[in-house]
Each structure stands twice: as structure tokens, then as C-alpha cells.
DRENPA-3360 file (N, C-alpha, C; in nm, 2 decimals, always signed):
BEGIN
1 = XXXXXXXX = +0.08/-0.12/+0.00/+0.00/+0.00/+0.00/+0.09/+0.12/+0.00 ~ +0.08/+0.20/-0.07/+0.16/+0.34/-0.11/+0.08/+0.44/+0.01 ~ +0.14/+0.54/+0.00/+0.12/+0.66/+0.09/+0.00/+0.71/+0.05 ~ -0.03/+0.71/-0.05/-0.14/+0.80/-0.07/-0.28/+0.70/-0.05 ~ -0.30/+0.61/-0.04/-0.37/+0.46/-0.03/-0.38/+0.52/+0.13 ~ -0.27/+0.50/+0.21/-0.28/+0.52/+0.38/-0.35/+0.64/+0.39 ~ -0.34/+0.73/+0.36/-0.37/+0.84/+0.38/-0.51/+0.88/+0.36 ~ -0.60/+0.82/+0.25/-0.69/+0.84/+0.22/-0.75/+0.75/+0.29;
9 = XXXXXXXX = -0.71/+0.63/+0.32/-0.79/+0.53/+0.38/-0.83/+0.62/+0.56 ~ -0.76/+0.64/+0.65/-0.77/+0.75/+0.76/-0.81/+0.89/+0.74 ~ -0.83/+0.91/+0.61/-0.89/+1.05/+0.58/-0.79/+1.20/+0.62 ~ -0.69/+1.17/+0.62/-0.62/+1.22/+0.63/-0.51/+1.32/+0.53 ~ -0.59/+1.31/+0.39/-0.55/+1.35/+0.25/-0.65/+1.39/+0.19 ~ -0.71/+1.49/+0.15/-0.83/+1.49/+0.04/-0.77/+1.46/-0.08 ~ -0.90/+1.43/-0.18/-0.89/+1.35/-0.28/-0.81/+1.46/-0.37 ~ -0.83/+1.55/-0.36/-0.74/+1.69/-0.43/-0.60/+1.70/-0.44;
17 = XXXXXXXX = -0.54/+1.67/-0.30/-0.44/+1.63/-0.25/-0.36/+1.49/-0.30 ~ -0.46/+1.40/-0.28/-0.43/+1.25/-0.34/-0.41/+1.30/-0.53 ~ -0.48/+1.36/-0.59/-0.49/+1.35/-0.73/-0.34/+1.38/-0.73 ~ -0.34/+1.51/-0.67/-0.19/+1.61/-0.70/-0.05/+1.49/-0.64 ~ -0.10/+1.41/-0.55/+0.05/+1.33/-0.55/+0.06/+1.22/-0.60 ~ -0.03/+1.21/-0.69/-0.02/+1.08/-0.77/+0.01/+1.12/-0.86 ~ +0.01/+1.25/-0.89/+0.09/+1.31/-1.05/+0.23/+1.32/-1.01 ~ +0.23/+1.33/-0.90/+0.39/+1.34/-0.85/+0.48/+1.18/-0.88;
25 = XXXXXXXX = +0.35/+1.11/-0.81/+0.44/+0.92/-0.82/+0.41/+0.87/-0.90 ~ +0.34/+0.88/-0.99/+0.29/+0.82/-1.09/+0.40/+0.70/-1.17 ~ +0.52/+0.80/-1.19/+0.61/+0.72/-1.24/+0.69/+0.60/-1.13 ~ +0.66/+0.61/-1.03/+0.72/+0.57/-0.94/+0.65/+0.41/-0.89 ~ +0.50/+0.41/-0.93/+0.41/+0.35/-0.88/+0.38/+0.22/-1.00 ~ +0.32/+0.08/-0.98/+0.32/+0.03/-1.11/+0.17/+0.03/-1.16 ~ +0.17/-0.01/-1.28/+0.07/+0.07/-1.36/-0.08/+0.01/-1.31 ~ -0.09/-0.10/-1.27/-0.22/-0.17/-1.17/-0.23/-0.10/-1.07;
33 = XXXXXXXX = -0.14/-0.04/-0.98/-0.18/+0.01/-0.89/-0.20/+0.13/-0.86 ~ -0.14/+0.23/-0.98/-0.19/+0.35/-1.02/-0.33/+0.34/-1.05 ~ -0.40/+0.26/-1.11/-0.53/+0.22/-1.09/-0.63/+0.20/-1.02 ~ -0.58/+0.12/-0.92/-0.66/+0.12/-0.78/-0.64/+0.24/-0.74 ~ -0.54/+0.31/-0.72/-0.55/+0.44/-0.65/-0.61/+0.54/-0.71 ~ -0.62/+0.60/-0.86/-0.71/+0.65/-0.94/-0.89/+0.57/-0.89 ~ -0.91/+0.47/-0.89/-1.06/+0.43/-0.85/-1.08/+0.51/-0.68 ~ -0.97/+0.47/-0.60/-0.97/+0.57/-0.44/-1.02/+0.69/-0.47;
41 = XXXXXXXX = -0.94/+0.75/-0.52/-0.95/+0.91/-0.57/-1.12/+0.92/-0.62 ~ -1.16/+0.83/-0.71/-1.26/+0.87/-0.78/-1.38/+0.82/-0.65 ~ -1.38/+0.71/-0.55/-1.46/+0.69/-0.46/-1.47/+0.85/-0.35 ~ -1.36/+0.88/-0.34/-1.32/+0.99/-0.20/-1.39/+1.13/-0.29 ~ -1.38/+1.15/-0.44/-1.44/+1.29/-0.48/-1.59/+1.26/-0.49 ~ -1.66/+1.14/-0.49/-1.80/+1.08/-0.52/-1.85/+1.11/-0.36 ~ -1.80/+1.10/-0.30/-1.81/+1.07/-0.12/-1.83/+1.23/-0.07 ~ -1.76/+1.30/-0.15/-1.72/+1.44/-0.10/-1.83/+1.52/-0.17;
49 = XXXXXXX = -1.85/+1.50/-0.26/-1.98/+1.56/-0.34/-2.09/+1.55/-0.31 ~ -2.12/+1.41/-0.27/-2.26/+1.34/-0.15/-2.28/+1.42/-0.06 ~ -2.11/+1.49/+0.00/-2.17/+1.56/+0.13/-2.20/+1.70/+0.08 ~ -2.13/+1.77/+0.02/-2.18/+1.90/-0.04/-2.30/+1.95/-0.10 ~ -2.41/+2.02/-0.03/-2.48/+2.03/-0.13/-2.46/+2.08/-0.30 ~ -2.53/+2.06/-0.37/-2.52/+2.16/-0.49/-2.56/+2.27/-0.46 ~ -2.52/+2.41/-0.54/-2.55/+2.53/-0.50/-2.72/+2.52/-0.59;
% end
């Protein structure tokens, strides 16, 4: 599990944050698991929008 996986999993990273450091590791990370973490990301901005109303 990569940093940004921990971090999101304790809520401790918003998904804004998670996007921005996965453009950082991207190259760093293998390409299946850039994956799962891209689907993280896309659960944590779905999760975050549930709570916000629309204006």
C-alpha cells in the first residue's frame, strides 16, 4: 500500500491532495496500482460531493 492509499484510507489526504500526489508518483508506482488508486480518488471525490450540497 503506497502513501497516498494510507492516507486516504484515515482520511487524512483529500482527494485533491491524493490526485496532486499521484501526478507526483505516478512514475514511481506500477501501472495496476496507479489504478486502484485512481478508483480511491474517484470513490473519495463521489463521497465528497454526497456531502456537499449543490448550490
Amino acid at each position: 500500500m503506497c502513501l497516498i492509499c494510507i492516507e486516504l484510507d484515515k482520511s487524512g489526504m483529500t482527494f485533491r491532495e491524493g490526485r496532486r500526489a499521484l501526478g507526483e508518483m505516478r512514475e514511481k508506482l506500477d501501472a495496476k496500482h496507479v489504478e486502484e488508486v485512481e478508483a480511491k480518488l474517484d470513490e473519495a471525490e463521489q463521497a465528497e460531493n454526497r456531502k456537499t450540497p449543490a448550490p
